[in-house]
Every structure is written in structure tokens, then in C-alpha cells.
C-alpha positions in Angstrom: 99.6 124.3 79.5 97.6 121.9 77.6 93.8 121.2 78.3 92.2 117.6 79.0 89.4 116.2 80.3 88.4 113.9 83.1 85.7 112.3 84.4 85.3 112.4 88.3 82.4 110.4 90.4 80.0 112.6 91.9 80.9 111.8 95.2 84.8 112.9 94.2 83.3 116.0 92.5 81.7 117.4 95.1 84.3 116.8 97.5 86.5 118.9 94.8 84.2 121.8 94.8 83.9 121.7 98.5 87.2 122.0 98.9 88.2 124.7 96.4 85.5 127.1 97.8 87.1 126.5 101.3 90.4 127.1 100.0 89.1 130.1 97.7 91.1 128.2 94.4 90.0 127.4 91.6 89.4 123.8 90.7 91.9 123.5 88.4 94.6 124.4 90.2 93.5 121.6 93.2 93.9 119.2 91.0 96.7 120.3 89.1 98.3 120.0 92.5 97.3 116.9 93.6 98.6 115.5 90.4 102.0 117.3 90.8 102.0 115.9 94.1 101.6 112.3 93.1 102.7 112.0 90.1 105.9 114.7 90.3 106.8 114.4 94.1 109.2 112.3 96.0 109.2 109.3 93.6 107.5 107.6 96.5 104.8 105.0 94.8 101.2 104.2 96.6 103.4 100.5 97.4 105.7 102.1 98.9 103.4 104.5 101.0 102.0 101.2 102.7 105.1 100.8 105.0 107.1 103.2 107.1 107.0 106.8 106.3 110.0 107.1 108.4 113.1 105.9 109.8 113.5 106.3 113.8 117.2 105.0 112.9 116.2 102.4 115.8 116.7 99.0 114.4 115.7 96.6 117.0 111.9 97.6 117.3 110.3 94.2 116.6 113.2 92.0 117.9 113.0 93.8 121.6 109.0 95.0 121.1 108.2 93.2 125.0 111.5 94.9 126.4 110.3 98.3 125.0 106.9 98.5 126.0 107.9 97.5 129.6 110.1 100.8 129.5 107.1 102.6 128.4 104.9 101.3 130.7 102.3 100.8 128.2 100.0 98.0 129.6 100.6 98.5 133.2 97.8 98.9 135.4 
């Protein structure tokens, strides 16, 4: 491992001791994690994480959105 140096706002600080006392880890490791995770993980950028996080594999959603919500019910008295 090599060793760096960041600089967190307080607010971001204390939310990262918080949470490595709750989790009983060291700080270190939380945020090696959290930069594994985004940086290292599914290849999925913060763009991309502003649409669907899934695919239903239903493809007429929006066309047909009044004919599914009558089958729901949804707005039905």
C-alpha cells in the first residue's frame, strides 16, 4: 500500500468517525472501501447512476403509463 493524504470537511469527518466506531473499523479501511467501490466497481459513472438502476425487461412503461396504472388501481378512490 502507499500512503496519501486527504483533506475531508468537518461535517464528512465526523460522519467518517461515526461510522467506523459503529462498524468497529478503522477509518482507513471505510474509506479505502468507498474508494474501491467507486472508483473499482461496476464501471457505472455518477451519470449513469442518475437513470435506471435496473431493467424490468418491460419496454412499454411510458408509452402505456395510463393503461398500467388503471390495472394497478393506483388513483382509484
Amino acid at each position: 500500500m502507499v500512503r496519501t493524504t486527504i483533506y475531508l470537511s468537518e461535517e464528512l469527518k465526523a460522519a467518517l468517525e461515526a461510522r467506523a466506531r459503529a462498524d468497529r473499523r478503522t477509518e482507513s479501511d471505510l474509506i479505502r472501501e468507498a474508494l474501491a467501490d467507486k472508483l473499482l466497481g461496476a464501471g457505472t459513472t455518477s451519470a449513469q447512476m442518475r437513470f435506471g438502476l435496473f431493467d424490468s425487461g418491460v419496454t412499454t412503461t411510458s408509452t402505456e403509463v395510463d393503461e398500467v396504472l388503471a390495472e394497478t388501481g393506483f388513483g382509484i378512490a
